[in-house]
BAZA-136512 format. One record per residue (C-alpha): residue number from 0; x, y, z. Coordinates in pm, 1 decimal. Layout:
N
> nr;x;y;z
> NUM;X;Y;Z;
...
This chain:
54
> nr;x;y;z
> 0;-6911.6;3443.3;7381.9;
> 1;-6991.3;3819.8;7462.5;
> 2;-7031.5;4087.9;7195.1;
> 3;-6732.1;4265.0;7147.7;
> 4;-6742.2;4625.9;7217.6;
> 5;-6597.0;4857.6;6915.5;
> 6;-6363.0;5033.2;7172.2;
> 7;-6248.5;4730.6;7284.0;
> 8;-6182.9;4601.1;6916.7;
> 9;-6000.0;4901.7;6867.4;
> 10;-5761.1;4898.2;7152.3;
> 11;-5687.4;4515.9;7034.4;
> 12;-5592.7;4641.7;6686.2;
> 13;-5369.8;4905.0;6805.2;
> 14;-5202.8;4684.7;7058.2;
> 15;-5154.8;4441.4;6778.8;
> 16;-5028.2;4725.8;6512.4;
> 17;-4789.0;4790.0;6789.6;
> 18;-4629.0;4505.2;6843.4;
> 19;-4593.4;4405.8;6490.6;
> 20;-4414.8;4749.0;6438.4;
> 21;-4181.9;4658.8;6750.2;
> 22;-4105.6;4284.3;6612.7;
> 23;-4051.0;4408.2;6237.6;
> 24;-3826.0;4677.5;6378.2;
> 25;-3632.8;4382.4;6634.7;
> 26;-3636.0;4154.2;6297.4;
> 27;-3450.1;4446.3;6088.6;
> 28;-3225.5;4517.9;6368.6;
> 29;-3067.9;4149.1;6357.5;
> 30;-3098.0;4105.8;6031.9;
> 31;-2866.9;4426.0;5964.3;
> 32;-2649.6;4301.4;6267.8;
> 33;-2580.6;3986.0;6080.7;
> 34;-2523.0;4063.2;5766.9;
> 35;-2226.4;4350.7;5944.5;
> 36;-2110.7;4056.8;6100.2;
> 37;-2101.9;3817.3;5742.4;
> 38;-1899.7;4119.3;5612.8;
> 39;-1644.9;4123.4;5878.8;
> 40;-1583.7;3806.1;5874.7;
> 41;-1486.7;3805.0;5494.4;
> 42;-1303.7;4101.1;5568.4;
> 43;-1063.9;3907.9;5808.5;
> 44;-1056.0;3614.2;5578.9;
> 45;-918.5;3831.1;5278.2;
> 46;-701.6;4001.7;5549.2;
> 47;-555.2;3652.5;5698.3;
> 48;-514.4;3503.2;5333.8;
> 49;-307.6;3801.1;5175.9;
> 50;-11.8;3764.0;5400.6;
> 51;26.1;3385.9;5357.3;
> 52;-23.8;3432.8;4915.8;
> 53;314.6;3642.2;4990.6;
């Protein structure tokens, strides 16, 4: 293997820094959009279960 050049190490580490950013951001993003959709969902069961308790 060839000797690694610092500049070369240094545009790896970016390019890793920003796609760890991007994939922790995409992770958040459907993590948030599933737990709004666990909460609507137990919003329409309480909804579909008061009228029928009547």
């Amino acid at each position: 293997m060839g000797k690694i050049s610092d500049k070369s190490s240094y545009k790896n580490m970016k390019t890793a820094t920003k796609s760890s950013q991007f994939f922790i951001a995409k992770q958040a993003a459907k993590a948030a959009r599933a737990k709004q959709q666990q909460g609507a969902t137990q919003s329409t069961k309480q909804v579909t279960t008061d009228p029928v308790g009547e």
